[in-house]
N, C-alpha and C positions, 0 to 999 in steps of 0.2 A: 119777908126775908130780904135783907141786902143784896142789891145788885154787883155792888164795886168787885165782889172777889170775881163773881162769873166774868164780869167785863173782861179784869185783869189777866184772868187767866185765858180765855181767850185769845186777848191782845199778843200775849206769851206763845200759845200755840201758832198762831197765823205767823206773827215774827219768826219761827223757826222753821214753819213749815216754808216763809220765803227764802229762808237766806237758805237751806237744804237744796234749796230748788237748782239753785248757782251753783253748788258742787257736784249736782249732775251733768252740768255741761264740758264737756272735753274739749283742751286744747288741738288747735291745729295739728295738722303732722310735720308743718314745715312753718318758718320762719318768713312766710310771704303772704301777700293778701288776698293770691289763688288760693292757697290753702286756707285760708278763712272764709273766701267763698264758698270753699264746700263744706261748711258748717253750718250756711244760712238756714239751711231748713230747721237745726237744733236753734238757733239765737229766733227765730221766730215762731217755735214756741214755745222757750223759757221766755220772754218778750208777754206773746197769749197767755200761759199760764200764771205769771209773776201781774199781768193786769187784773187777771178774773180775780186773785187771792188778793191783789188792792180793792177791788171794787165790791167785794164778798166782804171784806174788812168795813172800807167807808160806810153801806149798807147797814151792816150789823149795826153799828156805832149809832148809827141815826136813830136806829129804829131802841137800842136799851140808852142815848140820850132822853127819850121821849116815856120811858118806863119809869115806872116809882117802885113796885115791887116785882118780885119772884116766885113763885112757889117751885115744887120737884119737877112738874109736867117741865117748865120751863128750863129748868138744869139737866134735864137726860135730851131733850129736844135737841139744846145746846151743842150739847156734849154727843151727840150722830152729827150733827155740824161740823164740828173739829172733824169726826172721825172720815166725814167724807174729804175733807179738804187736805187732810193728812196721807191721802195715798197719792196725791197731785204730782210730788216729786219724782215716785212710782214711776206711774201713766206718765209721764212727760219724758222719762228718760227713755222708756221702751220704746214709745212713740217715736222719740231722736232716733234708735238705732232703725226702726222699722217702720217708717213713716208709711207706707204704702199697705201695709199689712192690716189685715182685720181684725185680729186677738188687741193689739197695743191702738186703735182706733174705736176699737169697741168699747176697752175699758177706761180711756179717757173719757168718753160721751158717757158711760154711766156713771164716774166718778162726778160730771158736771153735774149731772141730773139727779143723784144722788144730796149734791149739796143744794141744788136747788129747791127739791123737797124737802130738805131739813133745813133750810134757811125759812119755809114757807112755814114749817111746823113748828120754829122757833117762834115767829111773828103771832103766830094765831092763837099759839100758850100764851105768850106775853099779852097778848090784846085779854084775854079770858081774866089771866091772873089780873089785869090793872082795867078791867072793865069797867071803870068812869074814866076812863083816860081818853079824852079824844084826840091826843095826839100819836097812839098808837094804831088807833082805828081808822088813821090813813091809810095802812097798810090793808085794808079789807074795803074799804068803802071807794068805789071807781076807779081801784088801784090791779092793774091788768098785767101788771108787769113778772110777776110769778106766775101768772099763766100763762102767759106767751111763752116764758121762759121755757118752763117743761116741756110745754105744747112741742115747741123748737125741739129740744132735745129729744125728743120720742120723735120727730121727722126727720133729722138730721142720724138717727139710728138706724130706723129706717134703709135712708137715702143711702148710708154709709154699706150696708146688709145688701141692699137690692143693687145699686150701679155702683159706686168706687167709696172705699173705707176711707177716702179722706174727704168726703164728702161729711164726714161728722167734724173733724177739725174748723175744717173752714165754714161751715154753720157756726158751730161755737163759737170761733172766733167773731162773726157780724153779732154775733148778739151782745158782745162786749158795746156797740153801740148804744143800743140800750139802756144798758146800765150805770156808765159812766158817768151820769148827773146821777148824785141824791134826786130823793125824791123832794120835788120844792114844794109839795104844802106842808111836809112837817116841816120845813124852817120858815114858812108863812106861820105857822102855829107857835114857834117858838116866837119869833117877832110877836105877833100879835101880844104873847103873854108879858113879855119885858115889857 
C-alpha cells in the first residue's frame, strides 16, 4: 500500500490541528503590555503545545521518510495518532483558563501520553509492515526515547495527582528537550544509502 496519502493526510490534520491551537488563545483585556503579561501563562503553553505538535510532526516524517510500504495495522495506528493530537487545542485551552486545576492538567498529560503511545504503535506497525527496512528499525533497536517518554508521562501524572497538577505541564514541557533532535541514525541511514 502507498504511503503518500497517509503522509498527506496527516500533514493536513497536524496543520490544523496547529493553526486551531492560536485561535484558542485570547486577547488581552487592555491595550498595554501589563495586560499581556497576564497572559503569559496562556502564550507558554500555546508556545509547549504548538512545539510538541512540531516535534510529533518532524518525528512522524522521519520515521514514514524511512518507510516503503503500509498495510491497515498501520492506517488505524496512524489515525489514534491524529486522534490524540486533535484534542491538544481542547486540553491547552482549559488548561489557559485553569492552569492550577487538576480535571484541565490531567487531560493535557493523558492527551500527551496518549499520542505518545500511538506515535509508539505507529512506528512498530510500520517497522512490522516494512520488515527488511533497517531504517525503520531504528526506531526499536537502542532507540529509548518512547520509553522514557511515556515512562515521564505516567510520572509527571502521577506527580501532578499526588503534590500539584501542574507538575504534569512542566514535566511535559522538559521532555520537549528530548525530542527536539530527530533521531540521527536514520539520517546516518539515509546518508549512508545516497
Amino acid at each position: 500500500m502507498s504511503k503518500s496519502r497517509l503522509e498527506a493526510f496527516t500533514d493536513a490534520v497536524i496543520a490544523i490541528v496547529m493553526t486551531i491551537l492560536v485561535l484558542e488563545l485570547h486577547e488581552p483585556t487592555a491595550g498595554s503590555f501589563a495586560a499581556l503579561f497576564e497572559e503569559w501563562h496562556r502564550l507558554v503553553i500555546y508556545v509547549v503545545s504548538f512545539l510538541m505538535l512540531a516535534i510529533y510532526w518532524n518525528n512522524h516524517h522521519h520515521m514514514f521518510q524511512a518507510a516503503k510500504t503500509i498495510n491497515g495495522k498501520v492506517l488505524w495506528a496512524n489515525n489514534l495518532f491524529i486522534l490524540s493530537l486533535s484534542v491538544f487545542p481542547f486540553v491547552t485551552s482549559w488548561m489557559g483558563d485553569f492552569f492550577s486545576d487538576l480535571a484541565p492538567q490531567l487531560s493535557f498529560g493523558i492527551a500527551i501520553m496518549m499520542a505518545d503511545v500511538m506515535f509508539f504503535a505507529t512506528a512498530y506497525n510500520l517497522k512490522k509492515a516494512t520488515d527488511d527496512n533497517e531504517t525503520v528499525s531504528v526506531f526499536f533497536n537502542k532507540y529509548y526515547k518512547s520509553w522514557v517518554s511515556i515512562g515521564t508521562n505516567v510520572i509527571a501524572i502521577l506527580l501532578g495527582v499526588l503534590i500539584r497538577p501542574e507538575l504534569i505541564f512542566i514535566l511535559n514541557a522538559v521532555m520537549l528537550v528530548l525530542w527536539v533532535v530527530p533521531e540521527r541514525r536514520i539520517e546516518r541511514v539515509f546518508q549512508q544509502q545516497r
